[in-house]
N, C-alpha and C positions, 0 to 999 in steps of 0.2 A: 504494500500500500504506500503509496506515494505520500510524501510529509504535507506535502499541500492541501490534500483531502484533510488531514489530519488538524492540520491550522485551521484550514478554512471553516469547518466545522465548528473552531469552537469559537472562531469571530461570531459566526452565526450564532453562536447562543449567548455571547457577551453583548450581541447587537441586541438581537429579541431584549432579555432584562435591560439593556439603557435606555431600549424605547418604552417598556412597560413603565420603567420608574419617572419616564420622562410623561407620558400619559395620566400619569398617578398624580405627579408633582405640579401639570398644567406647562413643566418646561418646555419649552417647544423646542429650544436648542439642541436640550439632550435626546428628547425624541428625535430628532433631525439627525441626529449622531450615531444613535442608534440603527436607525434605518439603512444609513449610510454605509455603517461598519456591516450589520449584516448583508447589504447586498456584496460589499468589497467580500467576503464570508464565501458566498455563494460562485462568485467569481473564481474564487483561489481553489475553492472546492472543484469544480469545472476545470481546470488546469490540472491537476493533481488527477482527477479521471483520466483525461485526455492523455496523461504521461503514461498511467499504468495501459490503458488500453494502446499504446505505440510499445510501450515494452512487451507484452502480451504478443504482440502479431510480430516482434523480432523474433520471442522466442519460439515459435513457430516454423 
């Protein structure tokens, strides 16, 4: 498994609770930030696929 899956994931879950707490608190910033970071999350995640699936068909 590629480290990028690994990271991206847990952008994604530190995005999700910055936006929840940012939702909760009326911040809008930190919701802002939150959102942000989990899409970057999802992004990094998406690469980290991408790698294993290139490595997958070398090893082939």
């Amino acid at each position: 498994m590629d480290k990028n899956r690994i990271d991206g994931a847990a952008k994604q879950v530190k995005g999700t609770i910055k936006e929840a707490i940012g939702k909760v608190t009326g911040d809008r910033a930190t919701q802002a930030e939150g959102v942000a970071e989990k899409t970057a999350g999802k992004v990094q995640e998406n690469v980290g696929k991408a790698a294993d699936a290139v490595k997958d068909k070398l090893k082939k």
